[in-house]
C-alpha positions in Angstrom: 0.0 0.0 0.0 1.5 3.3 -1.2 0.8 6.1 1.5 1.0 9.5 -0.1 1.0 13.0 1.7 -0.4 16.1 -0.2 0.5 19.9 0.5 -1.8 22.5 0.6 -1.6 25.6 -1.6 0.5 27.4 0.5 3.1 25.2 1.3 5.3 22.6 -0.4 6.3 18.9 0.1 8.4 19.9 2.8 5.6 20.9 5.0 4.8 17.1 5.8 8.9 16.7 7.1 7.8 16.6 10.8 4.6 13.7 10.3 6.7 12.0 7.6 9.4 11.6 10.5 7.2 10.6 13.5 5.1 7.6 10.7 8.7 6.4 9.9 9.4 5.9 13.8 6.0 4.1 13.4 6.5 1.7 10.1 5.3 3.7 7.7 6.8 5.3 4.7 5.1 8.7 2.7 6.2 10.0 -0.3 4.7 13.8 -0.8 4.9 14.8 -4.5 5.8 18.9 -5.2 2.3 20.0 -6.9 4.4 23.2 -7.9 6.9 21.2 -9.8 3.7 18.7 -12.1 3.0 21.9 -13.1 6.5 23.0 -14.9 5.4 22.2 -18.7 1.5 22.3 -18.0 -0.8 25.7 -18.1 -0.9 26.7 -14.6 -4.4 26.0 -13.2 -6.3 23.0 -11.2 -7.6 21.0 -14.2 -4.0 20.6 -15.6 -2.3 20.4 -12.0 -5.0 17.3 -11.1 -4.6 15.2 -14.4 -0.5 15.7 -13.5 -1.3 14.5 -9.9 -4.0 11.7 -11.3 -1.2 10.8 -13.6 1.4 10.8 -10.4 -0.8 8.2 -8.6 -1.6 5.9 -11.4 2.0 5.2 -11.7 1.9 3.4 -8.4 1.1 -0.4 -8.7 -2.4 -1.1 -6.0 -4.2 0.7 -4.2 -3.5 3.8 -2.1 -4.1 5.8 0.8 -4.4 9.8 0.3 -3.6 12.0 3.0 -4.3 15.6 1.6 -4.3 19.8 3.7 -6.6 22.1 2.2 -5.7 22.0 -2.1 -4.5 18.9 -1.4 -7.9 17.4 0.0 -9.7 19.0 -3.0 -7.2 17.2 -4.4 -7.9 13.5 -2.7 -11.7 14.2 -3.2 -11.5 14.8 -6.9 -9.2 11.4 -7.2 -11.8 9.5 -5.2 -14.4 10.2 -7.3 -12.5 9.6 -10.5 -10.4 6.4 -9.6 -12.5 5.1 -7.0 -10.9 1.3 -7.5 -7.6 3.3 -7.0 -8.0 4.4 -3.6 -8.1 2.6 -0.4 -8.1 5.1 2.4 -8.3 9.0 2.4 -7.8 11.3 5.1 -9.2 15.0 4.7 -7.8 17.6 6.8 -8.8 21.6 6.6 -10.6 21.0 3.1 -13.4 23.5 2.2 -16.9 21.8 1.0 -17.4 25.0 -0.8 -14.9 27.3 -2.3 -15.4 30.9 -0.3 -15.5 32.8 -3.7 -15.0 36.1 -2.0 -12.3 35.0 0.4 -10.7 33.5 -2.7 -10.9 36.9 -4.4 -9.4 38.9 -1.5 -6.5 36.6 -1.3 -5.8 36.9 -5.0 -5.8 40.8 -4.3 -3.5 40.1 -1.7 -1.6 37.8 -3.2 -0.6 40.9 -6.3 0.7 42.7 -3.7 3.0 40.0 -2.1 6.9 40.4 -3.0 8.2 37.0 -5.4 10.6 35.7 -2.8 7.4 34.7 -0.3 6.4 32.2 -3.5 9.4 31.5 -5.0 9.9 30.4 -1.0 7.7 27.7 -1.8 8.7 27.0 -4.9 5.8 28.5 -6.8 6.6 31.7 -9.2 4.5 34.4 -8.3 2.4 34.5 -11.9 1.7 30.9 -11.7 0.7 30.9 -8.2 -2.0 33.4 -8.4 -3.6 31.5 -12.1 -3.4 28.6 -10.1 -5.8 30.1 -7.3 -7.8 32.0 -9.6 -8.6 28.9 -11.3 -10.3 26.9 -8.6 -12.4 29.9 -7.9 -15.6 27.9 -9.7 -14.3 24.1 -8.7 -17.6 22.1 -7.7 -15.8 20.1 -4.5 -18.9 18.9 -3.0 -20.7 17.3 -6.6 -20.9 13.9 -6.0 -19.3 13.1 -2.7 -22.1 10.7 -2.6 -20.3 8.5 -4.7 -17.5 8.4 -2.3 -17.0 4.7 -0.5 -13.8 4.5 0.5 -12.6 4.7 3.8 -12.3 8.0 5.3 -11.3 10.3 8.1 -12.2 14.1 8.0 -9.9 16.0 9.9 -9.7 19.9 11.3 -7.6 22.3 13.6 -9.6 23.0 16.4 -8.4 27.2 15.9 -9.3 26.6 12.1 -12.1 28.4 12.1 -12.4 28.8 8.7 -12.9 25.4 7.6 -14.5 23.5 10.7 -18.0 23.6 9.6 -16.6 22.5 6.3 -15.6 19.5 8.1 -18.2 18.6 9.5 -20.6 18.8 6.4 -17.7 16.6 4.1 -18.3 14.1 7.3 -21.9 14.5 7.1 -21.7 13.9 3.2 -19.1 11.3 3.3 -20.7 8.0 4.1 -18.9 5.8 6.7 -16.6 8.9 7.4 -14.9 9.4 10.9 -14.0 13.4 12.0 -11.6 14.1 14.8 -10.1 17.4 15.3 -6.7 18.0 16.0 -5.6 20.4 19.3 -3.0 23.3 19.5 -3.6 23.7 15.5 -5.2 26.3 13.3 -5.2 24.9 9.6 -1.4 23.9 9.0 -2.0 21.0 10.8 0.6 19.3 9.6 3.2 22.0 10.4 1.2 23.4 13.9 0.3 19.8 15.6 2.7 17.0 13.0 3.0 14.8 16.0 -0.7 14.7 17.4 -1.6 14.5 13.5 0.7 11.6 12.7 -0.5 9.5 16.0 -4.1 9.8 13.7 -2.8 9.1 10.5 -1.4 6.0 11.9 -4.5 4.8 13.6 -6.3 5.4 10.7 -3.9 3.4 8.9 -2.6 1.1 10.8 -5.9 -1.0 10.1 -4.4 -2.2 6.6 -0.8 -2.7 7.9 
């Protein structure tokens, strides 16, 4: 069973160094894929960057388990839904049901304003960040969630505001899905609470070890 780990927009594989660390002092390996980098010889917005990441996970012989923050959840979800025989497990943490078109609008404002050395920090130009973002302003995240049967565990910081009542409707949606939320964390719950956040991966996991 391949286990992968999936960064959220604003961050990069590196984000998952802390839970990759305490699964391996558990038994289990990750791998976490650069989105940023699928996206190097492809137009710079979420239809392109998911058939790179669709075409990222197909490689891998069986099934997997997705673990996915924020873009990377959206990312999970849309996977789910597409390859369903694909997937085994996935784990959901800080994903929005619904994209919050006006929040999405003021962070592109903000984002014009932000000097290139805070994206090329993550390994995102500047240009191609903000296309990327602009682009998932209409993505459909909860159409046919129905159809999702695979194991799953929703996931959100308990000082992530934001996204908790997101969480709770994906559980709601989501048949068969667990929720848990995660103390000491807003929504980098990966970076805020890795070790609290890995001790649930594994749970989750650990039932197909």
């Amino acid at each position: 069973m391949k286990h992968i780990l999936i960064h959220g927009l604003g961050q990069n594989k590196s984000s998952w160094k802390a839970v990759d660390y305490e699964l391996k002092r558990k038994g289990i390996e990750t791998t976490a894929p650069n989105l940023y980098s699928m996206l190097d010889h492809a137009e710079p917005d979420y239809i392109a960057l998911f058939n790179k990441f669709s075409d990222y996970c197909n490689a891998f012989e069986g099934k997997l388990n997705l673990c996915g923050l924020s873009l990377g959840g959206i990312l999970a979800i849309d996977y789910a839904k597409k390859f369903p025989d694909k997937v085994n497990a996935i784990i959901l943490i800080g994903t929005p049901y619904k994209i919050p078109k006006f929040l999405f609008h003021l962070q592109s404002v903000v984002f014009h304003f932000m000097p290139k050395a805070a994206f090329e920090k993550i390994g995102c130009p500047k240009k191609k960040f903000i296309t990327l973002v602009k682009s998932m302003a209409h993505l459909d995240i909860a159409e046919n969630l129905e159809k999702i049967h695979c194991r799953s565990l929703i996931l959100c910081g308990v000082k992530d505001n934001q996204n908790m009542e997101s969480a709770k409707r994906l559980h709601k949606t989501i048949k068969g899905s667990s929720f848990s939320t995660v103390s000491n964390s807003s929504h980098e719950v990966n970076v805020d609470n890795p070790k609290e956040l890995s001790n649930l991966i594994y749970d989750f996991w650990n039932v197909d070890l």
